[in-house]
C-alpha positions in Angstrom: 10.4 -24.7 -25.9 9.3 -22.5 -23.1 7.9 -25.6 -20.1 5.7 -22.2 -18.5 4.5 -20.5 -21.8 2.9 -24.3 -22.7 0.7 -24.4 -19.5 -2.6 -23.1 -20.0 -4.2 -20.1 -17.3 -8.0 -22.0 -16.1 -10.0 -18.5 -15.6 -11.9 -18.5 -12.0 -15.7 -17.5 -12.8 -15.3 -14.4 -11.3 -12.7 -12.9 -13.5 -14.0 -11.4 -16.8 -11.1 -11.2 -19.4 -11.4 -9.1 -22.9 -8.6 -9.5 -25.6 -8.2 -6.3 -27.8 -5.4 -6.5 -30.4 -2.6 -7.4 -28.1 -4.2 -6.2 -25.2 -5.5 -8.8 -22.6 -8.3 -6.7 -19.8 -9.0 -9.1 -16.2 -12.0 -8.1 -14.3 -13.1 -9.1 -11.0 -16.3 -7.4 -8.8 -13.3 -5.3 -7.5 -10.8 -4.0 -10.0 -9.5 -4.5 -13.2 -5.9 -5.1 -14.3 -4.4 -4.5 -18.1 -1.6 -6.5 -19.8 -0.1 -5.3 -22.5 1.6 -7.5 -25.0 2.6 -5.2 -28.0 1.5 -8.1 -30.4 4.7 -9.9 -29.2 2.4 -13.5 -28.7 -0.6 -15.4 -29.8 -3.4 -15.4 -27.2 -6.0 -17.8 -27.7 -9.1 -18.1 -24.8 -11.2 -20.8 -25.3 -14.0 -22.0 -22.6 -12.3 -20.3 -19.8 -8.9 -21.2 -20.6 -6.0 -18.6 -21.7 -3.1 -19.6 -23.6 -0.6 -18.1 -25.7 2.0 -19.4 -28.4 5.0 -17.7 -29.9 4.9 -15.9 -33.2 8.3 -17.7 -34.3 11.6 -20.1 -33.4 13.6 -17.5 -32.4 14.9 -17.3 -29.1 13.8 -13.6 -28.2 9.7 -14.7 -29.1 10.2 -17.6 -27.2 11.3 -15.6 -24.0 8.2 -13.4 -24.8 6.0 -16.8 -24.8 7.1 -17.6 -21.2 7.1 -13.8 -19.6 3.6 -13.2 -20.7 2.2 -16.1 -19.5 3.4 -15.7 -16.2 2.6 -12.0 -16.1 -0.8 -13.1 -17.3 -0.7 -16.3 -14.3 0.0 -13.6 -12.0 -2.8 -11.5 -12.6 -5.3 -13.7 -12.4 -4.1 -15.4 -9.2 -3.7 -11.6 -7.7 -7.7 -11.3 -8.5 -8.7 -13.8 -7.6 -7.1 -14.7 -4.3 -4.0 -12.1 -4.1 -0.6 -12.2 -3.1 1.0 -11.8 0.9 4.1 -11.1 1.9 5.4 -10.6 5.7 8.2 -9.3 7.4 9.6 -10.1 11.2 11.4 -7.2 13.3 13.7 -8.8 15.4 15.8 -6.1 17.7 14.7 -4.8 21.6 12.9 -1.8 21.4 12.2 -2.3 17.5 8.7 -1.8 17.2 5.7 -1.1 14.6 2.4 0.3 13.9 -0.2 1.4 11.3 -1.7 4.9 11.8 -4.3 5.5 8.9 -2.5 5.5 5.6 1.3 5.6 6.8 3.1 2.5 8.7 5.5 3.7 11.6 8.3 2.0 12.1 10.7 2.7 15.7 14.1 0.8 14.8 17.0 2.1 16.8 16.9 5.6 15.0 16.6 9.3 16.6 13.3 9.3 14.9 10.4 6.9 13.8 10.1 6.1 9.8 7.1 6.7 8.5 6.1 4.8 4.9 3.2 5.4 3.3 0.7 3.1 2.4 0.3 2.8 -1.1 -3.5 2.6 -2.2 -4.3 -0.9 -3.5 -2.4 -2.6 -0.7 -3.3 -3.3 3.0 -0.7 -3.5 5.8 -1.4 -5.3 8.9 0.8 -5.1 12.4 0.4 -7.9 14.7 3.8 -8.2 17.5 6.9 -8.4 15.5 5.0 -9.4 12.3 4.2 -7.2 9.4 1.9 -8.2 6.9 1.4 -6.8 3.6 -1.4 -8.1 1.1 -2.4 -6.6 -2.3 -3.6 -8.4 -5.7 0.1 -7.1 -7.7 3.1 -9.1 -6.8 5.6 -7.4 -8.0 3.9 -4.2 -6.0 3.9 -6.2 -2.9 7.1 -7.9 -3.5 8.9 -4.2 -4.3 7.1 -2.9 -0.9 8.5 -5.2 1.6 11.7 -5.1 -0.2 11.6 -1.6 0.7 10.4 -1.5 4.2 13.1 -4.7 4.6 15.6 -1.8 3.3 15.0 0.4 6.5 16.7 -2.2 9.2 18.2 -4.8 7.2 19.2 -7.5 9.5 22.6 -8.0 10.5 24.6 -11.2 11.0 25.6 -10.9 14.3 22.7 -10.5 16.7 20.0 -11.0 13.6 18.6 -7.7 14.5 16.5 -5.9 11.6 13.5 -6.6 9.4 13.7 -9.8 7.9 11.4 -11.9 4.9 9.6 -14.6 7.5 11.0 -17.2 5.3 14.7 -15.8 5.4 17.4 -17.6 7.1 19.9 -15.3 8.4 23.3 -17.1 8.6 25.3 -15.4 11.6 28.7 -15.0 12.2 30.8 -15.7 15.2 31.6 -12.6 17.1 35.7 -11.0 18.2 36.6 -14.2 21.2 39.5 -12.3 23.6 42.4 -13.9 24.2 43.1 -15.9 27.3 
């Protein structure tokens, strides 16, 4: 039995959701957000609460049971209060900044990188910290894995963009013989 697909998702009053035939439609003041299910679950709402069942035993349904719910989870916490992610730059000289739509990033190279901000999602620079919100997790989440890509850190000095939460474990440099 899938422990996640059991739980049932308690809709905020702001978010208006539509089931059509396998399709499940969130709507805030804001934006709107689609989920797509192919038919692959049961989706019941009842007084503000969405749940879903499997359509058999077998082990594949059961996986679907579990992924959609979450998806679904994940939507609705995105609308309602969204999702952060943020990023430290450790290194001298390693620097950052937003300019309009495009973050500009000076790490060690013979030119800045410039990375685009991508519509739905705002990027904040304050110090060494970069912050990156949006209502999509797996948007934000594949964002700061990218900008994390440019300058990853390295175990020696810890020098490079790092997850705030990330431990880097470091490594004992060459020692000269005596």
């Amino acid at each position: 039995m899938s422990r996640i697909g059991k739980k049932s998702i308690s809709i905020p009053d702001d978010i208006e959701v539509i089931l059509d035939n396998g399709r499940i439609l969130f709507k805030n003041k804001k934006e709107s957000k689609e989920l797509e299910t192919h038919n692959r679950v049961h989706i019941l709402l009842k007084d503000k609460q969405l749940s879903f069942s499997s359509l058999d035993d077998s082990q594949q349904s059961r996986a679907f049971w579990g992924t959609y719910r979450a998806l679904a989870n994940n939507i609705v916490v995105g609308l309602s209060s969204g999702f952060t992610k943020t990023l430290e730059i450790n290194g001298v000289g390693y620097k950052a900044s937003v300019n309009g739509n495009t973050l500009e990033l000076m790490l060690g190279f013979s030119h800045p990188i410039k990375y685009p901000i991508p519509q739905n999602v705002s990027i904040s620079v304050d110090k060494n910290m970069i912050v990156i919100k949006g209502s999509d997790k797996q948007q934000i989440g594949q964002i700061a894995a990218e900008i994390r890509e440019f300058r990853p850190p390295e175990p020696y000095k810890g020098k490079g963009i790092k997850y705030s939460d990330e431990v880097i474990l470091r490594k004992a440099g060459k020692t000269s013989k005596k």
